[in-house]
Biopython code that builds the backbone (N, CA, C, O; Angstrom):
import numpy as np
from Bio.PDB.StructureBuilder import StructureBuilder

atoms = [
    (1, "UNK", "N", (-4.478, 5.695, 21.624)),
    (1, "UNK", "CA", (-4.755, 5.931, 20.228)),
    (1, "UNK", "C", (-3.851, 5.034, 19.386)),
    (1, "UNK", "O", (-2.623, 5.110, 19.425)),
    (2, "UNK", "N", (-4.447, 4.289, 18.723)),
    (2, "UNK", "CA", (-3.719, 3.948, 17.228)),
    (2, "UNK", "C", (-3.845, 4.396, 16.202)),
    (2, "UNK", "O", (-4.831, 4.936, 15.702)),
    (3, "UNK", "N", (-2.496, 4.141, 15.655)),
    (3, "UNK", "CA", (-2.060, 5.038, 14.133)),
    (3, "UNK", "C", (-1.421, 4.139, 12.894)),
    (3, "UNK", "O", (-0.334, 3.564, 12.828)),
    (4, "UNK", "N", (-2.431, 4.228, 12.004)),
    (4, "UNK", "CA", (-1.921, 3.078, 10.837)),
    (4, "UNK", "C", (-1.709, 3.794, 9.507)),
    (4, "UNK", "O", (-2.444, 4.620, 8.967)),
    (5, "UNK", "N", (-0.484, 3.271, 9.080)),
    (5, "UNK", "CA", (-0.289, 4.319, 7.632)),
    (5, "UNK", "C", (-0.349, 3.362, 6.861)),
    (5, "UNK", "O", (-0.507, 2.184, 7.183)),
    (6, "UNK", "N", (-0.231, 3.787, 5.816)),
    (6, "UNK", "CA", (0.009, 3.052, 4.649)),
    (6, "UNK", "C", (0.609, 3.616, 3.243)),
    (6, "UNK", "O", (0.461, 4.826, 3.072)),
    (7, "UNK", "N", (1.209, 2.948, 2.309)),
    (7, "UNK", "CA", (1.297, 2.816, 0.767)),
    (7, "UNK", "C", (1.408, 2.027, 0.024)),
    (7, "UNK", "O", (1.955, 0.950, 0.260)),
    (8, "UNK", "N", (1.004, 2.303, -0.873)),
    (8, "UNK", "CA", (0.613, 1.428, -1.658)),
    (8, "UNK", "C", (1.622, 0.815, -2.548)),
    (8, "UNK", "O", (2.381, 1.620, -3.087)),
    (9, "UNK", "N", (1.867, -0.976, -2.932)),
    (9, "UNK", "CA", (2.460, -1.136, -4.006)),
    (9, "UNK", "C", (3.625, -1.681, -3.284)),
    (9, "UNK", "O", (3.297, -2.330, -2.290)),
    (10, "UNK", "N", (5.527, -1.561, -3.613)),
    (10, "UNK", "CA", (6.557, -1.986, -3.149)),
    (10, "UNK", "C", (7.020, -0.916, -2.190)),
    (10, "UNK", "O", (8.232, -0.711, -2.260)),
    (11, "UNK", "N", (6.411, -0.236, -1.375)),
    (11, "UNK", "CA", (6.735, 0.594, -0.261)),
    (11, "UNK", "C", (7.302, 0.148, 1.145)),
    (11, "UNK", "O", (7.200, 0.840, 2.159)),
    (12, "UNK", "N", (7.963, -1.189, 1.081)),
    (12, "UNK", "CA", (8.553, -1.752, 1.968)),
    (12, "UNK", "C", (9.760, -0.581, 2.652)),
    (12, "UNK", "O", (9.940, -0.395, 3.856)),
    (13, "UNK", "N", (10.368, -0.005, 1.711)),
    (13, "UNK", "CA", (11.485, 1.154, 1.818)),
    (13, "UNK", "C", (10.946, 2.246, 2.890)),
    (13, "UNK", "O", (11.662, 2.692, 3.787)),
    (14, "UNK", "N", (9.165, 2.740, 2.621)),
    (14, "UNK", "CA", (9.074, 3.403, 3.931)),
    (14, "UNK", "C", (8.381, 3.086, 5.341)),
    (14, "UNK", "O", (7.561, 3.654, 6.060)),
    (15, "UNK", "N", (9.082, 1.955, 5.376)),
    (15, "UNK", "CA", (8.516, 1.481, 7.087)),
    (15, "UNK", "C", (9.383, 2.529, 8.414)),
    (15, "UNK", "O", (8.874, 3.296, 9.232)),
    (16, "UNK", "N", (10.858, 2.161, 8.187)),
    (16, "UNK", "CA", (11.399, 3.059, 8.982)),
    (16, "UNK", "C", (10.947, 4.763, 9.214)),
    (16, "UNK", "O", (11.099, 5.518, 10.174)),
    (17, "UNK", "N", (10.454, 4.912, 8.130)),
    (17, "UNK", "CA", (10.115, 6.467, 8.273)),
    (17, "UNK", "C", (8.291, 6.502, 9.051)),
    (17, "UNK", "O", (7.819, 7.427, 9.710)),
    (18, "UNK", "N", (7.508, 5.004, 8.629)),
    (18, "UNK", "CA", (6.702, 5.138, 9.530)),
    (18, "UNK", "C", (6.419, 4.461, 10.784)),
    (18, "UNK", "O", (5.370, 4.088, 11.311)),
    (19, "UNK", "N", (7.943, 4.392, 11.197)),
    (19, "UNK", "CA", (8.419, 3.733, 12.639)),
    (19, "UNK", "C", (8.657, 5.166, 13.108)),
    (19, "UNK", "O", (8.149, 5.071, 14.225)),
    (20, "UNK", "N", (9.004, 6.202, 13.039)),
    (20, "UNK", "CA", (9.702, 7.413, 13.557)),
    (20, "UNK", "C", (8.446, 8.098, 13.476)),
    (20, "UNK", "O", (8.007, 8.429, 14.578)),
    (21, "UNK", "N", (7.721, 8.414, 12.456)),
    (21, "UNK", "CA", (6.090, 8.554, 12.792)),
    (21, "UNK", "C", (5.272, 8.210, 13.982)),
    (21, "UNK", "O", (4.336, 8.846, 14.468)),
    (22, "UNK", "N", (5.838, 7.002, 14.388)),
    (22, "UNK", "CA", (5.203, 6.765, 15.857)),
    (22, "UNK", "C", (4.112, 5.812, 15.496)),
    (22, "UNK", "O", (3.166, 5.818, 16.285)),
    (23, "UNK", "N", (4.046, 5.170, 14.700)),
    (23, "UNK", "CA", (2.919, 4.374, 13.978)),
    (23, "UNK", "C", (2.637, 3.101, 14.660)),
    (23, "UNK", "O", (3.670, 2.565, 15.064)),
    (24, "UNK", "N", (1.631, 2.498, 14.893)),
    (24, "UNK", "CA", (1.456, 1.107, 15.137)),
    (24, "UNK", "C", (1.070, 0.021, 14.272)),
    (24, "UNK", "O", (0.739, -1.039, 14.803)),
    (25, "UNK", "N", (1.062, 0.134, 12.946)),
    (25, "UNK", "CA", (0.426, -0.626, 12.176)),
    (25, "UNK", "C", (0.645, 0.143, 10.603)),
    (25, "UNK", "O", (0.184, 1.219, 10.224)),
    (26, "UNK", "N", (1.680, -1.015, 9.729)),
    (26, "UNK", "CA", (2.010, -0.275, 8.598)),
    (26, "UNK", "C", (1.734, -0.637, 7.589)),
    (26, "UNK", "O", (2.859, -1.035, 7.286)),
    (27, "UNK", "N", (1.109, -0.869, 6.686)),
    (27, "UNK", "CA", (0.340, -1.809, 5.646)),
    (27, "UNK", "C", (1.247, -1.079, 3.903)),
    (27, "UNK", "O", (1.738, 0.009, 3.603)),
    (28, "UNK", "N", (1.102, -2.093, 3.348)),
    (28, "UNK", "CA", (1.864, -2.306, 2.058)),
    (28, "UNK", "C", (1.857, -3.268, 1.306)),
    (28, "UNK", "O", (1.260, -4.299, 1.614)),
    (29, "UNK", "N", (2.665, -3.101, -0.086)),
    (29, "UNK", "CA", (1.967, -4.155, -0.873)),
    (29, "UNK", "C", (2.915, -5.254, -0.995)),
    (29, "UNK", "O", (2.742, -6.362, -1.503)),
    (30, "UNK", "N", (4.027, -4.718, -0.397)),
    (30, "UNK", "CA", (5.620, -5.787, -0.570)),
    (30, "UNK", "C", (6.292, -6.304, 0.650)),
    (30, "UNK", "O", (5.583, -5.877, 1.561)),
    (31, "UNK", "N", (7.034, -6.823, 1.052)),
    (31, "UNK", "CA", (8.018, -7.153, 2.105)),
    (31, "UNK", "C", (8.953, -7.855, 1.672)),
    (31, "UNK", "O", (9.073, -8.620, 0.714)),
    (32, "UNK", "N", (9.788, -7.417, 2.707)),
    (32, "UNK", "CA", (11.395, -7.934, 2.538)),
    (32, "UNK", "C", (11.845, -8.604, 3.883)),
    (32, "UNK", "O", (11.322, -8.334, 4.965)),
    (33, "UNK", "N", (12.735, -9.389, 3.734)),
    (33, "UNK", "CA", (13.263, -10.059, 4.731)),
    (33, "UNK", "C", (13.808, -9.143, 6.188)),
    (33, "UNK", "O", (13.655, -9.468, 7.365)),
    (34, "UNK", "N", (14.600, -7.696, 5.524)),
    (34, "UNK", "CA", (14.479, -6.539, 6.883)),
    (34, "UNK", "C", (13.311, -6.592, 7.595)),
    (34, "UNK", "O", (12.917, -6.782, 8.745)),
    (35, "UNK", "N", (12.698, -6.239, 5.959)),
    (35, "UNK", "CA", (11.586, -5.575, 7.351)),
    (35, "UNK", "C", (10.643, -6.681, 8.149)),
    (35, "UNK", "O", (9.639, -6.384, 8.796)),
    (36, "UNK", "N", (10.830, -7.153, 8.085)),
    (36, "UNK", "CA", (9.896, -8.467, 8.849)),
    (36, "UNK", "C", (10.614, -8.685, 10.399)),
    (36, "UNK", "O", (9.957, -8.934, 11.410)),
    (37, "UNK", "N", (12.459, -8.500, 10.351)),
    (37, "UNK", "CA", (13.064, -7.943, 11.634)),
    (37, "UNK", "C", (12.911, -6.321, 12.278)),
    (37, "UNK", "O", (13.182, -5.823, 13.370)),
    (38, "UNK", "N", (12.471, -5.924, 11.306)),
    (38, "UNK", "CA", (12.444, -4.599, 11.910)),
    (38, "UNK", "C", (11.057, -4.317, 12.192)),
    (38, "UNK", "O", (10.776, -3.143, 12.430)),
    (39, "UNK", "N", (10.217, -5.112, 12.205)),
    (39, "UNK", "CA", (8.834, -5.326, 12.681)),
    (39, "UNK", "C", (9.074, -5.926, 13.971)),
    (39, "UNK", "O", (8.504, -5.626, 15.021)),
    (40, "UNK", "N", (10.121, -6.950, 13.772)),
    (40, "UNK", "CA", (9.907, -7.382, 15.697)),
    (40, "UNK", "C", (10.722, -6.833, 16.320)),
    (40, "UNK", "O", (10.727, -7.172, 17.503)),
    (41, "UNK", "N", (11.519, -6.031, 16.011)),
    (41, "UNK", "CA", (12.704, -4.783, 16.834)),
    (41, "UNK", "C", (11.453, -4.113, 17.151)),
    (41, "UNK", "O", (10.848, -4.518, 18.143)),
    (42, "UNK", "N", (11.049, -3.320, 16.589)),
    (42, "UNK", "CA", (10.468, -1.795, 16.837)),
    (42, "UNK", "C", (8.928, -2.666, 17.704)),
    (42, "UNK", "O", (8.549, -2.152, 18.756)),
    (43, "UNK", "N", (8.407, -3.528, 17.341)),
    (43, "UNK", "CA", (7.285, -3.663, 17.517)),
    (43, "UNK", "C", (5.844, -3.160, 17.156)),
    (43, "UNK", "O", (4.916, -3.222, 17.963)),
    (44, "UNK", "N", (5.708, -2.595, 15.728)),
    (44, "UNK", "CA", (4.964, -2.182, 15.098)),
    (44, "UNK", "C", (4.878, -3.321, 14.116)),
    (44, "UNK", "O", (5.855, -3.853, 13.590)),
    (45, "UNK", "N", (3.109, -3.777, 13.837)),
    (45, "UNK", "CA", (2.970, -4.290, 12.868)),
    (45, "UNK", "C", (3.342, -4.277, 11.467)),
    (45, "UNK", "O", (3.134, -3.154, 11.009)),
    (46, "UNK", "N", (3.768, -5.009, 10.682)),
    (46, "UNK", "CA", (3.854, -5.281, 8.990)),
    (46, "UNK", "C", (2.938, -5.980, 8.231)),
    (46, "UNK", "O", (2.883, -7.209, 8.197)),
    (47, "UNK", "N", (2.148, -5.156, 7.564)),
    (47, "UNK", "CA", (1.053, -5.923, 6.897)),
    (47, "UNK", "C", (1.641, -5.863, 5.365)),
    (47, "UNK", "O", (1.754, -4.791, 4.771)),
    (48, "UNK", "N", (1.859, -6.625, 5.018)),
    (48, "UNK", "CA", (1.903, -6.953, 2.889)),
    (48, "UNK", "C", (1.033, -7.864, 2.851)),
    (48, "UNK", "O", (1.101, -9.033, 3.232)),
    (49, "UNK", "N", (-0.222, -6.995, 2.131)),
    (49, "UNK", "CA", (-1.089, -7.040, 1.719)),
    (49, "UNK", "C", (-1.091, -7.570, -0.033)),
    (49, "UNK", "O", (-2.086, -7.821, -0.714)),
    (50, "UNK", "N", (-0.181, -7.608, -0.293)),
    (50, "UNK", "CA", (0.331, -7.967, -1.926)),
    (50, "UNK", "C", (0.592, -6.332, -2.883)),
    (50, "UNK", "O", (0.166, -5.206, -2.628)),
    (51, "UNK", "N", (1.138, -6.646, -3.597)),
    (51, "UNK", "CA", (1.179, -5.167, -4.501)),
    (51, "UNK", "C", (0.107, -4.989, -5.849)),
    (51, "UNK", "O", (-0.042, -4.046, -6.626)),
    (52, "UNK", "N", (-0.459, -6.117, -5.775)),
    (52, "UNK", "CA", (-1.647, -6.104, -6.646)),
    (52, "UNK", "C", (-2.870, -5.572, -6.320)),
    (52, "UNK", "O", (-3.560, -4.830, -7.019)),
    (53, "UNK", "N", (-3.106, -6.002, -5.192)),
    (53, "UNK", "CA", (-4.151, -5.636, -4.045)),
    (53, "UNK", "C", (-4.384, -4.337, -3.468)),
    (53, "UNK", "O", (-5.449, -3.772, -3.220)),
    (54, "UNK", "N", (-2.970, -3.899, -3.267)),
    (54, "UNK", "CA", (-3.190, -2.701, -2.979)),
    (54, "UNK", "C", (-3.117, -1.360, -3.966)),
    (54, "UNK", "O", (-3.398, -0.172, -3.809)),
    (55, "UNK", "N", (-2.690, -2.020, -4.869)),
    (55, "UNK", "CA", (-2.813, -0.663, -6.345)),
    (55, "UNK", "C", (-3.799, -0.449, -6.451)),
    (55, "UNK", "O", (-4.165, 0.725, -6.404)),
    (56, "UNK", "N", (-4.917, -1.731, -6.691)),
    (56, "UNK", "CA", (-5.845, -1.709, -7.916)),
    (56, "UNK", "C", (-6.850, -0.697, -7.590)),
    (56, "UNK", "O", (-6.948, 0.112, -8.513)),
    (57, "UNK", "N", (-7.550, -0.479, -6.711)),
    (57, "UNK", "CA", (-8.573, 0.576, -6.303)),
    (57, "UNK", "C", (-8.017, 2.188, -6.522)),
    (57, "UNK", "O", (-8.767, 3.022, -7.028)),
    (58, "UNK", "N", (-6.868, 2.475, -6.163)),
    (58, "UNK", "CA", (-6.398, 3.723, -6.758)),
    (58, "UNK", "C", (-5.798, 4.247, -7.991)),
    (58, "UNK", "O", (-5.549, 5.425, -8.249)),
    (59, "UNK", "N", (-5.545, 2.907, -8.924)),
    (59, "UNK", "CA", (-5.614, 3.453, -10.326)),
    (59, "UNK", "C", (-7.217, 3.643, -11.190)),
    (59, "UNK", "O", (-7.486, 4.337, -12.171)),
    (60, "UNK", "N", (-8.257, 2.547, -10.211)),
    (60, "UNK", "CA", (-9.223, 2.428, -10.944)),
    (60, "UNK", "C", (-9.861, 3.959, -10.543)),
    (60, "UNK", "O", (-10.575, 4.630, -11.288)),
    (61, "UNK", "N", (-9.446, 4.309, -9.261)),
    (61, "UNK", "CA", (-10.058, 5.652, -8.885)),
    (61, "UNK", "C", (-10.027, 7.133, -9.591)),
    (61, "UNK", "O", (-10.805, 8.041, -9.882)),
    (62, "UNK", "N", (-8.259, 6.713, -9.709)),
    (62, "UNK", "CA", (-7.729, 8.057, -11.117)),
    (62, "UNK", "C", (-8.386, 7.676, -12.460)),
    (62, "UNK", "O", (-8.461, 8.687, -13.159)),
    (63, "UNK", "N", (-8.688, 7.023, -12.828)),
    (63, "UNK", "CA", (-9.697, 6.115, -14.343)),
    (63, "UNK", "C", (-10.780, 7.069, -13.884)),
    (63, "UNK", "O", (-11.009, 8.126, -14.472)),
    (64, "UNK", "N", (-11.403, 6.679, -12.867)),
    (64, "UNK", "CA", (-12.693, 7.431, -13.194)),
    (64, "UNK", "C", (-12.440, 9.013, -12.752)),
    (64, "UNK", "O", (-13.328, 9.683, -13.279)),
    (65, "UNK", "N", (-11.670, 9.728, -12.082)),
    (65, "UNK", "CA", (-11.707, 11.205, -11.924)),
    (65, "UNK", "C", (-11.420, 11.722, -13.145)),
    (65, "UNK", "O", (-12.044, 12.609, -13.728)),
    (66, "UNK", "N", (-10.148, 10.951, -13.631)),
    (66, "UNK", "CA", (-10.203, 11.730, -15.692)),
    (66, "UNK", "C", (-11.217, 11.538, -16.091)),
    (66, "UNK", "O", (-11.804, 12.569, -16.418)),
    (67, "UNK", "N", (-12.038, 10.148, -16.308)),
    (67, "UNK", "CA", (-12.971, 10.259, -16.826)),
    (67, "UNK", "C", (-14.447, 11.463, -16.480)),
    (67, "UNK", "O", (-15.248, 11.871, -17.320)),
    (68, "UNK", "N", (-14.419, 11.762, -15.132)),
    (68, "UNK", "CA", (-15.319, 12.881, -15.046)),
    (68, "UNK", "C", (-14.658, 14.400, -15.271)),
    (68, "UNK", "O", (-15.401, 15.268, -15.729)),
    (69, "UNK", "N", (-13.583, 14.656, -15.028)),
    (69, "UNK", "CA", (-12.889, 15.944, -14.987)),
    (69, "UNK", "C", (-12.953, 16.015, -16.614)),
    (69, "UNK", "O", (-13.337, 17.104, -17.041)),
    (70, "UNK", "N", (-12.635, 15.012, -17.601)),
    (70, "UNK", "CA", (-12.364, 15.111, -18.991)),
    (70, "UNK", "C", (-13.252, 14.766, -20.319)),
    (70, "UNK", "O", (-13.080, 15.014, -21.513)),
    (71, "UNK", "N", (-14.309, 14.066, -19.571)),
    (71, "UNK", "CA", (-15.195, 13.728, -20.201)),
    (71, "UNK", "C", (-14.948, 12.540, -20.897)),
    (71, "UNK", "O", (-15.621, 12.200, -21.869)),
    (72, "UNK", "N", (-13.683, 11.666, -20.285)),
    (72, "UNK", "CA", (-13.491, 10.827, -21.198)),
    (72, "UNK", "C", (-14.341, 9.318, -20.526)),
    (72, "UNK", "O", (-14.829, 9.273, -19.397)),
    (73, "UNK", "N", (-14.355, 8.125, -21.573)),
    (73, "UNK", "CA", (-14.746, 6.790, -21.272)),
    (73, "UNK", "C", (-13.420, 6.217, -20.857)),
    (73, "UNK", "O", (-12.325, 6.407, -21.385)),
    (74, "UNK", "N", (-13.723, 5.481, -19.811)),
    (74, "UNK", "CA", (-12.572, 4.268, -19.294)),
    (74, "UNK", "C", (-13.067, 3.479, -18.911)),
    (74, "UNK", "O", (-13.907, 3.804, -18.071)),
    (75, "UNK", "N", (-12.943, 1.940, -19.204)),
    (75, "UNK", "CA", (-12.806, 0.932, -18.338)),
    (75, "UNK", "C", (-11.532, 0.392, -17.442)),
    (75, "UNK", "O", (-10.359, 0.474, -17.806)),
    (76, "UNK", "N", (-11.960, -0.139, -16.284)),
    (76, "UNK", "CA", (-10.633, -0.933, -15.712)),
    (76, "UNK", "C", (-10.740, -2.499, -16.035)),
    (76, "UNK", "O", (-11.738, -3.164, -16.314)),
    (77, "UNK", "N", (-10.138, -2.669, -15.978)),
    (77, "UNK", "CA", (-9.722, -4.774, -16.162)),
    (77, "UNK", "C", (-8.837, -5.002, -15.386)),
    (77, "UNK", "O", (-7.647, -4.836, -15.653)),
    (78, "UNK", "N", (-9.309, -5.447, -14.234)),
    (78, "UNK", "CA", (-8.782, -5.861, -13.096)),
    (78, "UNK", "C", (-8.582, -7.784, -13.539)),
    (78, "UNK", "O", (-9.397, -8.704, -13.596)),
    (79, "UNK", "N", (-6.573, -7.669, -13.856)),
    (79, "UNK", "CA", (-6.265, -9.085, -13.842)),
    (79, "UNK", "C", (-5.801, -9.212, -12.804)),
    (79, "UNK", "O", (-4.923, -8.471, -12.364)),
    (80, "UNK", "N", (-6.720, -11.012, -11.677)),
    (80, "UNK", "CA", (-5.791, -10.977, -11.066)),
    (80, "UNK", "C", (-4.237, -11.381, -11.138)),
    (80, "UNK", "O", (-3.511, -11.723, -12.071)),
    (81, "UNK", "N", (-4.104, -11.263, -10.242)),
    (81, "UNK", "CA", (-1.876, -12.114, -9.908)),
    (81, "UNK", "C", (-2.076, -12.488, -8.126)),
    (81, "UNK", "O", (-2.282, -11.846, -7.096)),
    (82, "UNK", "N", (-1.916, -13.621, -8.438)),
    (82, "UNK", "CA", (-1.793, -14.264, -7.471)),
    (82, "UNK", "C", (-0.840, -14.093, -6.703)),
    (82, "UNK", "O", (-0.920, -14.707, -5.640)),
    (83, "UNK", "N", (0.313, -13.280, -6.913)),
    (83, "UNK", "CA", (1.458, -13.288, -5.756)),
    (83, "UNK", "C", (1.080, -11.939, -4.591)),
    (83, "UNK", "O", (1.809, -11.740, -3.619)),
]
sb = StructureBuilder()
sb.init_structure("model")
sb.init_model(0)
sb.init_chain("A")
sb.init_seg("    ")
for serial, (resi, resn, name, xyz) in enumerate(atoms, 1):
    if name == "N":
        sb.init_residue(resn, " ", resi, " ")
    sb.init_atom(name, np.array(xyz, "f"), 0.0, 1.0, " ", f" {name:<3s}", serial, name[0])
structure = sb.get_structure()
């Protein structure tokens, strides 16, 4: 069995906690120079995926649940950022 977590955004901070999880594959929106060694210590993948990339679908998601729970109008405007 494989096990992939994730969070979203600059969550580089919880890799170790999903190294002790037992995880094989940890996806996020940031990386740091640790963790890129502590990817080849432990041997669990590091995916940074960007922190743009990985926000954007779950703020646009809370946009639309207010908008149905509240009756309100929202648009999203998805700018990209290239980093």
């Amino acid at each position: 069995m494989q096990r992939i977590a994730w969070c979203s955004g600059g969550a580089q901070g919880y890799f170790e906690q999903a190294i002790a999880l037992g995880v094989d594959v940890y996806i996020s929106g940031e990386v740091s120079e640790q963790v890129f060694h502590l990817a080849r210590e432990s041997g669990v993948a590091y995916i940074a995926a960007g922190h743009h990339a990985t926000e954007r679908f779950g703020i646009e998601a809370l946009g639309q649940h207010l908008a149905l729970e509240f009756g309100l109008q929202h648009e999203f405007i998805n700018i990209e950022n290239p980093i």
